[in-house]
C-alpha positions as CSV (number, residue, x, y, z in Angstrom):
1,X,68.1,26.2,-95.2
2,X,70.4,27.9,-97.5
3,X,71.3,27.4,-101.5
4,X,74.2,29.0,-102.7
5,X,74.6,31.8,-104.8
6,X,74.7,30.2,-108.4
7,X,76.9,33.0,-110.0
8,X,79.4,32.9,-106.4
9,X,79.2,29.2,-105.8
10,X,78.3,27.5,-109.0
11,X,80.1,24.0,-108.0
12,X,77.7,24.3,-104.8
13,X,74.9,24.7,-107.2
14,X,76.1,21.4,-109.0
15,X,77.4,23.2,-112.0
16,X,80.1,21.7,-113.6
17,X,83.7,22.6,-113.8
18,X,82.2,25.9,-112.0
19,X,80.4,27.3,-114.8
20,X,78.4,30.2,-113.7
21,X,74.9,29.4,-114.2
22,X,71.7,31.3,-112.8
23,X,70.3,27.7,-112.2
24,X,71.3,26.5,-108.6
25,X,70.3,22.7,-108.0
26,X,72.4,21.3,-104.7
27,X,70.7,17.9,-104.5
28,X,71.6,17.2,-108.2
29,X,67.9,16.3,-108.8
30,X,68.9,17.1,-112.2
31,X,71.0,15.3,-114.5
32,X,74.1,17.8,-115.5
33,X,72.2,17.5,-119.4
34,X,69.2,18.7,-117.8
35,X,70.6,21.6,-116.3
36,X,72.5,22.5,-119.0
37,X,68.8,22.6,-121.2
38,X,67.4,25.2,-118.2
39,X,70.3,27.2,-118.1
40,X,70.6,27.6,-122.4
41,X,66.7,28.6,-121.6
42,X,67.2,31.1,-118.8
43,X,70.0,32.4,-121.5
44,X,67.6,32.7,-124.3
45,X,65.2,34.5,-122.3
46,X,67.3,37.1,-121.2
47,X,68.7,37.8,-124.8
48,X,65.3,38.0,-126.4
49,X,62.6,38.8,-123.6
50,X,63.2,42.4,-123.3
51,X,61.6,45.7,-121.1
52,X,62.5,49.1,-121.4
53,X,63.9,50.4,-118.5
54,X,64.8,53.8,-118.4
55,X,65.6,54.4,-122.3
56,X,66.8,51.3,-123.3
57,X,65.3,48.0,-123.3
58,X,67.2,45.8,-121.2
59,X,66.6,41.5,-120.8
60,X,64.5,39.8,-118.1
61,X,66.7,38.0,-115.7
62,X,65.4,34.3,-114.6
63,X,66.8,32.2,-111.8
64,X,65.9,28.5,-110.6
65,X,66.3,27.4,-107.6
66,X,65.9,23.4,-106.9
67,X,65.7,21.3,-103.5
68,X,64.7,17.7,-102.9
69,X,63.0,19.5,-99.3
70,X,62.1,22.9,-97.8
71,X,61.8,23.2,-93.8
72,X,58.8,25.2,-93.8
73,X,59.9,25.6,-90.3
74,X,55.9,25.8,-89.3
75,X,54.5,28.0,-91.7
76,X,52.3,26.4,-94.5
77,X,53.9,25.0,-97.9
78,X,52.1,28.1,-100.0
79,X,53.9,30.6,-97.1
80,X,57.2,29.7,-96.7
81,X,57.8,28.7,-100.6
82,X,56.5,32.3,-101.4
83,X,58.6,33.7,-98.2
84,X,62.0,31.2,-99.4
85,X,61.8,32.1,-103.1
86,X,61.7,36.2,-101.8
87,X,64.6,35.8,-100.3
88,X,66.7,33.7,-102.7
89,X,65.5,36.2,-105.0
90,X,67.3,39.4,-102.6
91,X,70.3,37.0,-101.8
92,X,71.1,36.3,-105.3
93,X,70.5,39.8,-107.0
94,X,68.0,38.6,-109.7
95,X,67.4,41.3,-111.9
96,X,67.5,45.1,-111.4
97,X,65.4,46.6,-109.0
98,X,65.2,49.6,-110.7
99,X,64.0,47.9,-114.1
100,X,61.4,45.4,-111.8
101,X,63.0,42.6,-114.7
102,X,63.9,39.8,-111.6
103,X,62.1,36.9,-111.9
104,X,62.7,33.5,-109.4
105,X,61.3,30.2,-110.2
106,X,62.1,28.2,-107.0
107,X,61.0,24.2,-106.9
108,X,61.2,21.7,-103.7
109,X,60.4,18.5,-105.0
């Protein structure tokens, strides 16, 4: 199963008019005014959720993932969310590894 990359493919992520978003929701389980309200979050949090990292403190990066179903592809729910969401979170660059300031939130519904 694969998402898209919200910030490479945001019309794949059901973004409108391509908007780069870090909110990726392929099955539209959303409606476009309820993605906009997660994505204004996500934004928030970044600006004013801060760590340092190094000498400077620098915004936690959150990105959402949504699916109507996950192939678990024989693993248990609780395994192959944890193992899915890892990966998204790789794929998609969330955060800086250096700065541990990543965070994925990843729903099958």
């Amino acid at each position: 199963e694969d998402i898209p990359n919200p910030s490479k493919d945001p019309v794949g992520c059901g973004r409108p008019r391509g908007r780069k978003s870090w909110i990726c929701d392929p099955d539209r389980l959303l409606s476009p005014s309820g993605a906009d309200a997660v994505d204004r979050e996500l934004k928030e949090i970044r600006s004013t959720i801060t760590s340092m990292c190094g000498n400077a403190p620098r915004g936690y990066q959150v990105a959402v993932g949504v699916v109507q179903r996950m192939d678990t592809g024989g693993q248990s729910v609780p395994d192959a969310t944890q193992r899915f969401a890892r990966e998204l979170h790789t794929r998609w660059g969330v955060g800086a590894a250096e700065c541990d300031n990543g965070v994925m939130m990843f729903l099958s519904v």
